[in-house]
C-alpha positions as CSV (number, residue, x, y, z in Angstrom):
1,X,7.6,16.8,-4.6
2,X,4.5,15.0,-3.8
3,X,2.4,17.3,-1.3
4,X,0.3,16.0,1.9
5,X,-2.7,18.6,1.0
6,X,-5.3,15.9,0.1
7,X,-7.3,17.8,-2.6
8,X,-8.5,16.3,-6.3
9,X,-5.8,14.4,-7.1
10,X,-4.4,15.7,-10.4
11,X,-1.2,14.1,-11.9
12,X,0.5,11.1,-10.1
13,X,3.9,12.7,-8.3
14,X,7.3,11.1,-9.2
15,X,7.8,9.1,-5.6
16,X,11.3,8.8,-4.5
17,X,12.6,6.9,-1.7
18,X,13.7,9.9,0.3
19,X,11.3,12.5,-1.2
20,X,8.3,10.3,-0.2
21,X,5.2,12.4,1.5
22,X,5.2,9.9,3.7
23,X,8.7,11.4,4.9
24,X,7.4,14.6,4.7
25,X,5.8,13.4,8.2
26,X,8.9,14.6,9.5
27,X,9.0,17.8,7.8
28,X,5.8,18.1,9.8
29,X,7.2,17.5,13.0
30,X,5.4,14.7,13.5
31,X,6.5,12.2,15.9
32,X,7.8,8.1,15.1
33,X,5.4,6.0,16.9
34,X,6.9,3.7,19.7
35,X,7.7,-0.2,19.1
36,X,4.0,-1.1,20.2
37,X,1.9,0.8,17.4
38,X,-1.4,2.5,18.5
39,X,-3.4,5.1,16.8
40,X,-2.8,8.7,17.2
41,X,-4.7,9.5,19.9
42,X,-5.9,13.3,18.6
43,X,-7.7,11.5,16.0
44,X,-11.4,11.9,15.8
45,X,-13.7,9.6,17.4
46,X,-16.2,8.2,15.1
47,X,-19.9,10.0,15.7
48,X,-22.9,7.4,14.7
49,X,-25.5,9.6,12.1
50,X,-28.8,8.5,11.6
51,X,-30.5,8.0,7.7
52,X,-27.3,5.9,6.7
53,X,-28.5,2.9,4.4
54,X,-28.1,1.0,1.4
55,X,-25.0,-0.2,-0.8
56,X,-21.9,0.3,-0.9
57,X,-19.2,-1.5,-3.4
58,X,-15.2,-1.6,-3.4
59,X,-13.3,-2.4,-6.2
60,X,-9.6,-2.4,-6.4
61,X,-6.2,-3.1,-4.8
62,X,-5.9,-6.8,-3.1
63,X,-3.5,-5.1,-1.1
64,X,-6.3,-3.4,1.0
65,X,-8.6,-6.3,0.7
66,X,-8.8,-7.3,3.8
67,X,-8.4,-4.2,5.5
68,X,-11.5,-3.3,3.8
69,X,-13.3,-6.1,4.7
70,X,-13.0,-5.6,8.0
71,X,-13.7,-1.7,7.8
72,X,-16.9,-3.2,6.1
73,X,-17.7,-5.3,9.5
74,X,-17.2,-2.5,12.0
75,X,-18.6,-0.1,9.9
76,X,-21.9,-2.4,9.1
77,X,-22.5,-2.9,13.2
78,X,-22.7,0.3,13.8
79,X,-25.3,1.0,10.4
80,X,-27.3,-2.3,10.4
81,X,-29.5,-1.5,6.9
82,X,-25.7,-1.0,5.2
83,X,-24.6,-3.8,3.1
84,X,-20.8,-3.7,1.9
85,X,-19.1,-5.6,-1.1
86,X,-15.5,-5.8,-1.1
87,X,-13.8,-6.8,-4.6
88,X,-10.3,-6.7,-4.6
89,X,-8.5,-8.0,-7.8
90,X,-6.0,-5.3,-8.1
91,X,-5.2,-1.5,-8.1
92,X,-5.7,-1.5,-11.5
93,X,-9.6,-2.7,-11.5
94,X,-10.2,0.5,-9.1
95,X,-10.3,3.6,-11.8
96,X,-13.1,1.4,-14.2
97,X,-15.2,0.4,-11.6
98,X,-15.2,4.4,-10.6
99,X,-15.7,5.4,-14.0
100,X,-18.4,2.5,-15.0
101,X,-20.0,3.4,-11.8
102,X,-20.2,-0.2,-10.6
103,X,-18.2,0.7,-7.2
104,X,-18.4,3.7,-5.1
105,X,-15.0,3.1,-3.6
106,X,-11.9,2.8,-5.5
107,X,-8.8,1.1,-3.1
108,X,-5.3,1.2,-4.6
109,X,-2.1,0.6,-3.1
110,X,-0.3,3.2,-5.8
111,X,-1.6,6.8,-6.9
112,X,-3.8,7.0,-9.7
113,X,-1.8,6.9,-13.2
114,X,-2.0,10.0,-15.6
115,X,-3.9,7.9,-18.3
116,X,-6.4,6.8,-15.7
117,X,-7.1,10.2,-14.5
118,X,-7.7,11.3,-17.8
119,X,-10.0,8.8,-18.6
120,X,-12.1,9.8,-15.6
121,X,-12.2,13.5,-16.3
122,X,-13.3,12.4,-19.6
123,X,-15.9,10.7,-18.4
124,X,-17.3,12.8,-15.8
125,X,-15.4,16.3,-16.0
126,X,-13.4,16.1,-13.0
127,X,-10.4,14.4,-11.4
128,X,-11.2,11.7,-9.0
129,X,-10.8,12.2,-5.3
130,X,-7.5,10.8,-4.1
131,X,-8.3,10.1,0.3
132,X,-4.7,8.8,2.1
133,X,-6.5,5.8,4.4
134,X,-3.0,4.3,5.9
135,X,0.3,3.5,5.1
136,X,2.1,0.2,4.8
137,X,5.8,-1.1,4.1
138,X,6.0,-2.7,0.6
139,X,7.9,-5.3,1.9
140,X,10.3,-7.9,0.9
141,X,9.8,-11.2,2.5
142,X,11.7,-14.3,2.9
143,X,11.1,-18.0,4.0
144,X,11.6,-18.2,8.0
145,X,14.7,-19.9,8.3
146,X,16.6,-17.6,5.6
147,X,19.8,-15.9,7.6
148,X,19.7,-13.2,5.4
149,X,18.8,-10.1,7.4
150,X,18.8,-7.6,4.7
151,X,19.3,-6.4,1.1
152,X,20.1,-3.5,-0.8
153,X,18.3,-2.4,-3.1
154,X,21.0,-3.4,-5.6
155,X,20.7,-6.5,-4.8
156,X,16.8,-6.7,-4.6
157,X,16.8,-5.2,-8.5
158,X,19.5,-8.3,-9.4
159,X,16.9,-10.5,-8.0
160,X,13.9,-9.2,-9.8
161,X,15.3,-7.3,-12.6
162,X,16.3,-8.9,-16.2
163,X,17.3,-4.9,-16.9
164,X,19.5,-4.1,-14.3
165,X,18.8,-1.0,-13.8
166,X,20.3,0.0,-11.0
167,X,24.0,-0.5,-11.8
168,X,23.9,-4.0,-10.7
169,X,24.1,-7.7,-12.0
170,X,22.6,-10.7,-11.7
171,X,21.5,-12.6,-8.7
172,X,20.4,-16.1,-9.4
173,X,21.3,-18.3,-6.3
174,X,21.8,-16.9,-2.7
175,X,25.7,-17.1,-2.5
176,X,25.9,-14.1,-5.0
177,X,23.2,-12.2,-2.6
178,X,25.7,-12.5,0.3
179,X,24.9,-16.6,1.8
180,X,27.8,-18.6,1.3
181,X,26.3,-21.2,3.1
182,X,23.4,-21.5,0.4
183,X,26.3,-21.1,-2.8
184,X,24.3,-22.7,-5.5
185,X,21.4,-22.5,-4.3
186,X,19.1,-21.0,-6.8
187,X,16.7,-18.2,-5.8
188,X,12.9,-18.7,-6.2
189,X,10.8,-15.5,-7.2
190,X,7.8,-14.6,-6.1
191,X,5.3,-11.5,-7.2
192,X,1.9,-9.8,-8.3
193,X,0.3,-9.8,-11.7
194,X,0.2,-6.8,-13.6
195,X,-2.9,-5.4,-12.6
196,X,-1.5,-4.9,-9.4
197,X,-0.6,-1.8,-7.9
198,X,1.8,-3.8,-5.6
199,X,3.5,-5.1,-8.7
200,X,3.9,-1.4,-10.5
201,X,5.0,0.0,-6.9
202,X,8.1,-2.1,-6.8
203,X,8.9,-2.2,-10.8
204,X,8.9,1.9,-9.9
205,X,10.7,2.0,-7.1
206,X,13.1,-1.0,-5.8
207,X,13.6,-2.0,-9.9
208,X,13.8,1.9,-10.9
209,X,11.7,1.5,-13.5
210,X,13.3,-1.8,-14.6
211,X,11.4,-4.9,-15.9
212,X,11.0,-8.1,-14.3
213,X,12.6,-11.4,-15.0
214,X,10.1,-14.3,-16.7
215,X,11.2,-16.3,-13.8
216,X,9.2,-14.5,-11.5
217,X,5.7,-16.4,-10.4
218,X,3.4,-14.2,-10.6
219,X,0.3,-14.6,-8.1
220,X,-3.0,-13.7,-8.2
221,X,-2.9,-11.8,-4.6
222,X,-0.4,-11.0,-1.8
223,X,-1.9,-13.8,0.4
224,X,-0.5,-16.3,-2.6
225,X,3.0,-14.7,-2.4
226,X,3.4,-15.1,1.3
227,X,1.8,-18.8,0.8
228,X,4.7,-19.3,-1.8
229,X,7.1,-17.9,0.1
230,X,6.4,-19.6,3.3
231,X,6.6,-23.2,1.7
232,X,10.0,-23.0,-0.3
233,X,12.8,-22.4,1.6
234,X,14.7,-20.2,-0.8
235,X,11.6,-18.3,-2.2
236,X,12.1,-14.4,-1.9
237,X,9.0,-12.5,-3.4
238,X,6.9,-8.6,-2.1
239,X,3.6,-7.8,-0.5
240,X,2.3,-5.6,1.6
241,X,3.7,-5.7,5.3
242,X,-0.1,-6.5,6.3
243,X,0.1,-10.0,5.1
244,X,2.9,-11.1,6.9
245,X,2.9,-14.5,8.5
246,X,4.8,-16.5,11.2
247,X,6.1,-18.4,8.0
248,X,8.0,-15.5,6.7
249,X,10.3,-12.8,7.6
250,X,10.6,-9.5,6.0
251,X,14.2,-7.9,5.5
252,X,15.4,-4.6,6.0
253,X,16.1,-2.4,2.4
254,X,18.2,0.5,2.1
255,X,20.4,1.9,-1.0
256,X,23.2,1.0,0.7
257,X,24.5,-1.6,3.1
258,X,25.3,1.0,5.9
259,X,21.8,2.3,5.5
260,X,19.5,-1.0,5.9
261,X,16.2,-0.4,7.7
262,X,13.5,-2.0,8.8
263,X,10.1,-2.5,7.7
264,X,8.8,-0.5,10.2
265,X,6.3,2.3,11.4
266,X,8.8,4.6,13.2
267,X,11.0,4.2,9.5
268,X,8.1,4.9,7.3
269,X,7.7,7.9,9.1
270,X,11.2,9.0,8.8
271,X,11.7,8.0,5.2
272,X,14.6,5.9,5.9
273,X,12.8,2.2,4.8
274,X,12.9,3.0,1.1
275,X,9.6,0.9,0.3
276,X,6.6,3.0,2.5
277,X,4.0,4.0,0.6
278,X,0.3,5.5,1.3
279,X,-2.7,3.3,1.0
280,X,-5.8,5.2,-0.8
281,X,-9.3,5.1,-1.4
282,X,-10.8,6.7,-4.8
283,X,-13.9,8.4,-4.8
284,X,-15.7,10.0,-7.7
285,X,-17.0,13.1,-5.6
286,X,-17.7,16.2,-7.7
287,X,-16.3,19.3,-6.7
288,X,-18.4,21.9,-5.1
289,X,-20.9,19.2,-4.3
290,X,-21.8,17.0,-1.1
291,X,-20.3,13.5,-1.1
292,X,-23.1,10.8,-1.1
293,X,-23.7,10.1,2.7
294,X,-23.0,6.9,2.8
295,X,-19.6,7.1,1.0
296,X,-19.1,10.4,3.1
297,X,-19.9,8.4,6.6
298,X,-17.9,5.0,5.7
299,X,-14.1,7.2,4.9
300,X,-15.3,9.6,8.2
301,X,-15.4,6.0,10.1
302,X,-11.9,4.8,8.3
303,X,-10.3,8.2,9.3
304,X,-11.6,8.2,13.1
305,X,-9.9,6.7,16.0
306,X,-11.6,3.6,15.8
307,X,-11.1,2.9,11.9
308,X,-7.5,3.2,12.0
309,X,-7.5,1.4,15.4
310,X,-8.4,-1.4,12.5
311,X,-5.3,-0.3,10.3
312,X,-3.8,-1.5,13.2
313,X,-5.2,-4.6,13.7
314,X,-4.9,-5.4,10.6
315,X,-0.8,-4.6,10.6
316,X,-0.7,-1.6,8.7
317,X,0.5,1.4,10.0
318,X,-2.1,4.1,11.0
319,X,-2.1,7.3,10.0
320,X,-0.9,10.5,12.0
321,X,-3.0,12.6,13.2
322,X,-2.0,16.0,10.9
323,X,-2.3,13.7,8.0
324,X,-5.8,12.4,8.3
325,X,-7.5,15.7,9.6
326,X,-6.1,17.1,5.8
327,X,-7.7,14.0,4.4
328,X,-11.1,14.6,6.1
329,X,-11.2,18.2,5.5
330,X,-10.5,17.9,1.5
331,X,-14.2,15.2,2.5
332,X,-16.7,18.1,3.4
């Protein structure tokens, strides 16, 4: 079972719906947030330093793009001689860039895979340090005007899936997904490329392991897939629940029909939406040693008050407060 301790990540965790950590929360005894999402207030306020300067690059998931872009701008007006570059292409452009040494920061939207761990501690004799920076609903989104509410995950995998894995068949026009008003109506797929840690989050989890069909359009970054989405009527495609739009709507998943939640804080916390999932920032930090200060400064700021204040902002869900004191003691 995954474990909330936020140490050198070692070997990526088999993630299950319901053995998430992000359900673990609740093991915890932490709290669902209300409707209205704020930060947990027992987080840290964010102390300036002085002597923090110079560069700092990010490379990695597109799902955090824009959350670290605007980390980049609070962070920059409180440090005026920082400059920040934000590259994000996909989860899977994180572990090179770490390893190559051309970024200092490593976003992905999945955990680190075995073989990309390996290659670090190949490189540089240690595992890569894994930091929990928010969480977010993989969601599945529809055009607007869909009357579909929600799916199984059955269902989802009949969409997606030429495999089938699990148990189900295939989908192909929204009457067989449950609208008899749109019988015949063929249904329009849209996803991530495969370097995308979006893309190998879903194969994993609402395909179990499954592969996609070749009618899926792949696109280049979760802003393209809700773009897709929100111009063809019967489009269904994933992104990150940050990147949702007045042009789409996201449905509620569950195994079953009885058990369909919503893509919601309150049911991330709980484990009962099946598609929540921690955002993370990499960092090649060896152990025993002081983190660089600016790298060590920049994840203090994203861990405060104020930086998940721009989780929020940015319509991700912020991360309690147990959770991110672990993540900044494993920083020190």
């Amino acid at each position: 079972m995954p474990h909330l301790s936020v140490t050198v990540f070692s070997r990526p965790m088999p993630f299950t719906p319901c053995r998430s950590a992000i359900a673990l929360c609740c093991a915890l005894g932490l709290q669902a947030a209300a409707p209205a999402v704020e930060p947990d207030p027992s987080l840290p306020r964010y102390q300036v330093v002085s002597g923090v300067s110079g560069n700092l690059n990010s490379i990695g998931s597109d799902t955090l793009n824009n959350l670290l872009t605007l980390w980049a701008e609070s962070f920059k007006a409180k440090y005026p001689n920082v400059n920040i570059q934000v590259e994000g292409k996909g989860s899977a452009t994180a572990p090179p860039a770490l390893i190559e040494g051309t970024a200092q920061l490593g976003p992905m939207s999945r955990p680190m895979k075995g073989e990309e761990i390996d290659a670090f501690e190949k490189k540089f004799g240690y595992k890569p340090l894994e930091v929990k920076v928010a969480i977010d609903a993989l969601a599945v989104f529809v055009h607007k005007d869909n009357p579909l509410q929600g799916l199984t995950l059955e269902k989802v995998d009949g969409m997606f899936s030429s495999t089938f894995t699990r148990g189900g068949t295939d989908i192909s026009d929204w009457g067989q997904a449950g609208l008899d008003a749109w019988k015949g109506r063929a249904v329009s797929l849209y996803g991530r490329n495969s370097a995308s840690g979006t893309y190998g989050f879903f194969k994993e989890l609402a395909l179990a392991k499954g592969d996609f069909k070749s009618s899926v359009k792949e696109q280049p970054g979760s802003s393209a897939v809700i773009q897709g989405v929100s111009a063809d009527l019967y489009a269904i495609g994933f992104a990150g629940i940050g990147y949702a739009t007045s042009g789409v709507k996201s449905l509620s998943l569950g195994e079953s029909e009885d058990a369909l939640a919503a893509a919601t804080y309150e049911n991330c916390l709980d484990g009962s939406y099946p598609l929540a999932r921690f955002l993370y920032i990499y960092v090649n930090r060896k152990p025993d040693a002081p983190m660089d200060t600016l790298t060590h400064e920049f994840l203090k700021f994203v861990l405060s008050i104020e930086g998940q204040a721009v989780v929020v902002k940015d319509h991700y869900f912020p991360l309690p407060g147990e959770i991110a004191a672990e993540v900044s003691t494993a920083l020190d």
